[in-house]
ZAMARKOL-191224 format. One record per residue (C-alpha): x, y negated, z; residue in one letter. Coordinates in steps of 0.1 Angstrom, whole numbers, plus 5000, padded with zeros to 4 digits. Example, Ala and Ser with C-alpha at 12.3 -4.5 7.8 and 13.67 -1.06 7.14 Angstrom:
512350455078A
513750115071S
This chain:
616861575285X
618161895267X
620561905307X
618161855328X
616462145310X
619062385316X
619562265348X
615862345355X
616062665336X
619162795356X
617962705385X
614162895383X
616663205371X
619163195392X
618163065428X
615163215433X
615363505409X
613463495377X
611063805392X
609763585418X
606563495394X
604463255419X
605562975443X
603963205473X
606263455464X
609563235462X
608763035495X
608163365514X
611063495498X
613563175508X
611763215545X
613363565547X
616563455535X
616463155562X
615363415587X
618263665582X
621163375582X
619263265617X
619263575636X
622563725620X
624363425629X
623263425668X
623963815670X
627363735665X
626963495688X
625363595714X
627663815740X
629763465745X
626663265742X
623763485763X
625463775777X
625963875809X
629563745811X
628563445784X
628363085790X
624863065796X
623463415805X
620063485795X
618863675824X
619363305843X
617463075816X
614563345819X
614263345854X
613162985853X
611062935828X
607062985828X
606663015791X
605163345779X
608063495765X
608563875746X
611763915769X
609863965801X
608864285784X
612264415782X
612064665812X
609064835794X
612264925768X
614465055796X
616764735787X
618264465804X
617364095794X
620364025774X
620164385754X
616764345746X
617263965734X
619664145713X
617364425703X
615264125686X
617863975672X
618664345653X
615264375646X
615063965631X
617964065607X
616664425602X
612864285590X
613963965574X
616364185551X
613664415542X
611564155531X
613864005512X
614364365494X
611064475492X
607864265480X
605664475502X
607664335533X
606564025526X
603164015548X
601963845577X
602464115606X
605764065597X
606263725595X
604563715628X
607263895643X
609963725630X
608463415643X
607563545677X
611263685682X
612763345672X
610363165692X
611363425723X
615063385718X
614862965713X
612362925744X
615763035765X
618162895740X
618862585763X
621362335749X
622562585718X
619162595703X
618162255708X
618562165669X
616461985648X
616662315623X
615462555651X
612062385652X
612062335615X
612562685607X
609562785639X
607462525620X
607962675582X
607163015601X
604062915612X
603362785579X
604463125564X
602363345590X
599563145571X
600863165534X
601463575537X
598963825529X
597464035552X
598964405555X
602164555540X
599864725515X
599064405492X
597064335460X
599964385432X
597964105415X
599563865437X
602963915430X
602063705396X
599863495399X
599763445442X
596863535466X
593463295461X
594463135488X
597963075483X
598062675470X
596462545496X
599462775522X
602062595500X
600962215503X
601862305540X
605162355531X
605062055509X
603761775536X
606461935560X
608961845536X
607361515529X
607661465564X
611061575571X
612661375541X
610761035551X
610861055586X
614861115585X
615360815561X
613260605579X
614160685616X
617560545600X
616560195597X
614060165628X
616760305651X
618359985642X
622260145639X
623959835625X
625960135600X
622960215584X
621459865583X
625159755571X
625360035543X
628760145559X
626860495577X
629360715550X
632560515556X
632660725590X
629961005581X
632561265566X
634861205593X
633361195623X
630561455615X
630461795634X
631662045614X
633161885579X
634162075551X
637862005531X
635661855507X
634561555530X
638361485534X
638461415493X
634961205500X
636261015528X
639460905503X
636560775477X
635960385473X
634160195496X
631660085466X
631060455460X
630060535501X
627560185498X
625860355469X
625460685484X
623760515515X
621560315491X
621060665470X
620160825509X
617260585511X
615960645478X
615861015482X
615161015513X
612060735518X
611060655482X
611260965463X
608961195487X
606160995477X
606561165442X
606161515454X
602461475455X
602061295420X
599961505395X
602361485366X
604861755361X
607861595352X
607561295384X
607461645404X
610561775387X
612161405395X
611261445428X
612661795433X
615861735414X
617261445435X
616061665467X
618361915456X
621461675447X
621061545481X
621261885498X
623862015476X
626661705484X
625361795524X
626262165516X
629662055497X
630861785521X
629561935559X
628562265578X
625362225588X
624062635585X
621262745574X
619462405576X
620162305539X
619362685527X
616162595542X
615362255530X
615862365495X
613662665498X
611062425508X
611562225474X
610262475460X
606262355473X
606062115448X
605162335417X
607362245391X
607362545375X
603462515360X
602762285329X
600661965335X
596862035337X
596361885308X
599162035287X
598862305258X
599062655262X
603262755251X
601463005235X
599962825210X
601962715181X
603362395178X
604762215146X
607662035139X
606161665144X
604561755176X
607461895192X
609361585180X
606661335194X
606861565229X
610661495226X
609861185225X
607561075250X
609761265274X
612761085270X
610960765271X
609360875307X
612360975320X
614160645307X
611260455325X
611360635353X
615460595356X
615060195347X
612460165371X
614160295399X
617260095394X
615459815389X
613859835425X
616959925436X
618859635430X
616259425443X
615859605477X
619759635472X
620959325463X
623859545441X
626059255425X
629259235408X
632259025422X
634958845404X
637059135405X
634459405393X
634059575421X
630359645434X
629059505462X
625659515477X
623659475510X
620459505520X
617759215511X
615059295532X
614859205567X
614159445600X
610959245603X
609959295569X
610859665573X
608559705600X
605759535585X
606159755555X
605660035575X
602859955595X
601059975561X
603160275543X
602560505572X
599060545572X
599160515533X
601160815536X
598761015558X
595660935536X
597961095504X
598261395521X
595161445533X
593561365497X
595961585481X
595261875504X
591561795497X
592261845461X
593962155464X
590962275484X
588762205457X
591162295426X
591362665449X
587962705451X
587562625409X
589762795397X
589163135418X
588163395390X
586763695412X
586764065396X
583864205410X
581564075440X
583164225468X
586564035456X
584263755452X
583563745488X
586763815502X
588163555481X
585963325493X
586363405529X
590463375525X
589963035507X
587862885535X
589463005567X
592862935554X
591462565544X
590662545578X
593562605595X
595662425574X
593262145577X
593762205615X
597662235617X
597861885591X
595261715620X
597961845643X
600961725626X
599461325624X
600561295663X
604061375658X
604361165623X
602860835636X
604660875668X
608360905656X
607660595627X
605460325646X
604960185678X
603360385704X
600260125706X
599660145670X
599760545666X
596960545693X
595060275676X
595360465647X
594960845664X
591561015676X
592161125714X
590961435712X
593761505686X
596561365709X
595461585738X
595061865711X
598461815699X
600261785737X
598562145743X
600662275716X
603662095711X
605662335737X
605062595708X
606362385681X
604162445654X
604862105645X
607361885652X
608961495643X
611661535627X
614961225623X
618261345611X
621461125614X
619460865636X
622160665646X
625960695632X
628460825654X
632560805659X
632560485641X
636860435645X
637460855646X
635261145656X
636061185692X
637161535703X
637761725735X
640561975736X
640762235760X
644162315774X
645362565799X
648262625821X
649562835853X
650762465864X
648962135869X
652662005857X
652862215828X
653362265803X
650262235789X
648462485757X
645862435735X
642762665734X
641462655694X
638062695675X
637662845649X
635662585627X
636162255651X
639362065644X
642162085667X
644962235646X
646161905629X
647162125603X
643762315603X
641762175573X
638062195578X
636862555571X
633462605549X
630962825574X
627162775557X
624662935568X
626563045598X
626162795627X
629062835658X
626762685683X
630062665707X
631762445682X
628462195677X
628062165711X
631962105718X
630961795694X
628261625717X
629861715748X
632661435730X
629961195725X
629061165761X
631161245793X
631461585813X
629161535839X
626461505812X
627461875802X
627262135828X
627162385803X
630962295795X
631562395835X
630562785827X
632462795792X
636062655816X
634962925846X
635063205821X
637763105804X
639563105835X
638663485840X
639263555802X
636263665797X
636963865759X
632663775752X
633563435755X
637063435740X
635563595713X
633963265701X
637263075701X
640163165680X
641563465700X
645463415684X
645763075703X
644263225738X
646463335766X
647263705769X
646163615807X
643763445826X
645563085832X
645162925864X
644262605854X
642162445821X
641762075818X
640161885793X
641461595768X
639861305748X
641361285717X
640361055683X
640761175658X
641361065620X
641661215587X
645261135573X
646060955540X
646661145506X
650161245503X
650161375539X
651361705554X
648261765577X
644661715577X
644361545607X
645961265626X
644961175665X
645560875693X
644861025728X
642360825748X
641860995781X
641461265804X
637861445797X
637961625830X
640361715859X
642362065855X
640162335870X
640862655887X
639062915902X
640562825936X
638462495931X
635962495963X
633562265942X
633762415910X
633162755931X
630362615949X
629062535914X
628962875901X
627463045930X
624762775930X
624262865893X
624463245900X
627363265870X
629263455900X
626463745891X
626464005872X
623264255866X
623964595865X
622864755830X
622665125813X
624165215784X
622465165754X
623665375726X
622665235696X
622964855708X
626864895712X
627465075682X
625964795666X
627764595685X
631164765675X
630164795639X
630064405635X
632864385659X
634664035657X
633363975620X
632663615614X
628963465611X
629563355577X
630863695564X
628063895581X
625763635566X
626763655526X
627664015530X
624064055542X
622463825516X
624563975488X
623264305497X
619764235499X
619664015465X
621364335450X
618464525461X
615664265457X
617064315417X
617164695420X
613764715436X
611564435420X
């Protein structure tokens, strides 16, 4: 127990910084680092992405959509489309690092902004903002708009013991994690993927996942015993444990949170998946382990020897209890066994039909938890508000009651999407008001909140398939390969480690392998400017394997590929399955036709804007991940310097 104490201990000094006194203050805090990693990582991005001469220019997606969006206000700045998208973007990084400085920073006008300039730049993301983690990180935002206080000039009082209000903004952020960490364990069962039902998901998981770090090649290597286990852990974490977070005891909450973080940290170690874990782990934080149990002493109060032996005690024996009891269900959902030769084996011993049974009861178990534990924090808000005078006492009360209404409001809201994405359509509007479905439909486009189901179904069982572009000024060769920088295609390239940068390129390089080219018209634009060696769109590949001049034809390649065996030379090993797509060149009358249709042929004229391209010049070809730690280091530096 003496670990786990130093484990807590380090992690309430270290991660979040010992200064940060309240959990208000440390989840606003981690929503400004999540903030800055998100809009550094698309300004580096976004000439090849959203510029003019980029894959998908911006000026295109905006022209046909009818969302209210900030970017139609761009002429009022005397900008085009694309510079003022980037003009947020500078503006995202430049408010999200003052906040994380500055405590003052940290109010809702701000967060407001952040979330509005996000939400403008994702409503024309297309396909490389159509991540789960987008609409998580709009739906913590929302949730943070309603946890901050109200002007920069706040109550000092707050930065140690919160705002009156504050509990009731943090159980938001705790039933949004509750609902991403059970929705994403269960939508792995009831999407019936015979991997997951089979416990072989990791067998193939740190091969064939997007972006894999050199770590996942040592995991891959690891028994097939250990991957069954980690499958059966995944379940635990993932459905089981949730359930804790809302438990009034202290140390079931610290059980809870500890096995959250494990889980995110082996993701973090073992794949690339940006700013998502950064994110996840912030939102641990909701489940106030850092306050004694209600009914617990004062520290203050002197203890003798024989009580702090009895608490000693009683502490291991809970945490025994609580390890035996979870091993024992384990092996009885688990069926872990032993066989002749020692090795562990296991399988699942409950069926799909008692699965979904199970959770025709569990879900709506889950929904009346939350709502009585939101209830409670209501009440405990109102109790324990301690008012200085009676004009506090009144503004107090005011803040308690309209913030317990909208949260009240946005948890209504979030039933839709939690029924929907577990249980059968018919039974989510047996179970659903109406009024609360048409309420929610109004404002799902604005994502406020969302269903959630991570690793749904496991893909490239047999190899991760990959698509390798090649160029040539002959369709006989020979034939060059264009490289990524973090997707493999270098057999000798091991697996780079790029958190909380996410190369939206390279993910989408990875589902456009899953499916077929047709499927992927974005992949048309990113061969078209390649073909005109378009530096903005270079810029995201690795530059040293590019041609010096445009090629005359590009051609894609299906390729499986496989991690080698230890002792090998290279990383990678790879069977060739079949041609992707027919060389292309820009004397292609279809793929021309293609581009005018599209308007890619078009580019807007655009004024100069100073300070945007010295920006621009002063990040130059630095990579996401280095202009996202060098950021972060320099604004935990000052957060110290200035708390």
């Amino acid at each position: 127990m003496t670990v786990l104490k130093s484990v807590f201990n380090g992690i309430r000094s270290f991660s979040l910084l010992s200064h940060l006194k309240c959990d208000q203050q440390r989840l606003l805090w981690g929503i400004s680092v999540v903030y800055l990693c998100a809009f550094a990582s698309l300004y580096v991005q976004f000439p090849g992405l959203y510029g003019n001469k980029g894959v998908l220019p911006i000026h295109l997606k905006l022209a046909g959509t009818n969302r209210v969006n900030l970017l139609q206000y761009h002429s009022t700045f005397n900008l085009s489309v694309s510079q003022f998208a980037e003009f947020l973007c500078l503006n995202g990084i430049a408010f999200s690092f003052l906040s994380i400085v500055f405590y003052e920073f940290r109010s809702r006008i701000v967060y407001i902004g952040l979330w509005i300039a996000y939400f403008s730049l994702y409503s024309v993301g297309d396909t490389f903002m159509s991540f789960q983690w987008d609409i998580l990180l709009l739906e913590a935002g929302i949730i943070t708009i309603i946890a901050s206080p109200n002007w920069i000039k706040v109550n000092s009082r707050w930065k140690v013991n919160g705002s009156p209000e504050s509990s009731i903004s943090v159980f938001l952020y705790r039933w949004l994690l509750f609902r991403l960490m059970f929705q994403s364990g269960v939508v792995k069962l009831t999407s019936m993927c015979p991997e997951w039902w089979g416990l072989t998901a990791l067998h193939w998981h740190y091969e064939s996942q997007c972006l894999p770090t050199q770590l996942s090649w040592y995991f891959h290597h690891l028994p097939s015993w250990f991957h069954n286990l980690s499958v059966m852990s995944t379940y635990v974490i993932e459905i089981a444990a949730p359930f804790l977070m809302f438990v009034p005891l202290l140390k079931v909450r610290r059980c809870a949170f500890f096995v959250q973080i494990l889980l995110q940290l082996m993701i973090i170690l073992t794949g690339n998946y940006n700013f998502f874990n950064i994110l996840t782990i912030i939102l641990c934080f909701s489940m106030d382990i850092y306050k004694k149990d209600r009914s617990g002493t004062d520290d203050k109060v002197e203890e003798t020897r024989k009580l702090i032996l009895l608490k000693r005690i009683s502490s291991t024996l809970f945490y025994l209890f609580f390890f035996l009891t979870c091993f024992y269900w384990m092996t009885r959902l688990f069926d872990i066994k032993f066989n002749t030769q020692g090795i562990l084996i296991s399988k699942l011993s409950f069926t799909k039909g008692d699965f979904s049974l199970w959770l025709q009861q569990i879900v709506p178990i889950s929904i009346w938890l939350g709502g009585i534990s939101l209830s409670y924090t209501i009440i405990y808000a109102i109790y324990s508000f301690s008012p200085t005078s009676i004009v506090d006492s009144i503004l107090g009360i005011f803040r308690i009651v309209s913030v317990s209404c909208i949260a009240s409001l946005v948890f209504s809201l979030s039933l839709p999407p939690h029924i929907f994405s577990l249980l059968p359509q018919r039974v989510g509007y047996e179970l659903l008001p109406s009024n609360l479905i048409s309420w929610y439909s109004n404002v799902n486009e604005y994502h406020i909140v969302n269903s959630y189901g991570l690793f749904r179904r496991m893909t490239g069982v047999g190899g991760r398939p990959e698509v390798i572009l090649e160029y040539s000024n002959s369709t006989n060769g020979p034939w060059s390969e264009y490289h990524f920088h973090y997707k493999p295609g270098s057999l000798s390239q091991g697996p780079p480690f790029n958190t909380p940068h996410q190369p939206r390129l390279d993910w989408q390089m990875w589902f456009a392998a899953l499916g077929d080219f047709q499927n992927n018209p974005w992949l048309v634009n990113t061969v078209y400017r390649l073909l005109s060696n378009e530096q903005e769109v270079l810029n995201l590949l690795n530059v040293e394997a590019a041609p010096p001049h445009p090629p005359k034809f590009i051609r894609g390649t299906h390729y499986t590929y496989h991690y080698t065996k230890r002792g090998a030379k290279n990383w990678w090993y790879r069977d060739k399955k079949r041609e992707f797509f027919p060389s292309l060149s820009l004397k292609d009358p279809q793929l021309m036709s293609y581009i005018k249709q599209v308007g890619l042929n078009k580019n807007p004229q655009e004024s100069v804007s100073n300070i945007l391209t010295y920006f621009r010049q002063s990040v130059g070809s630095f990579k996401g991940e280095y202009l996202c730690w060098s950021l972060l280091a320099v604004g935990f530096l000052g957060n110290l310097s200035f708390k």
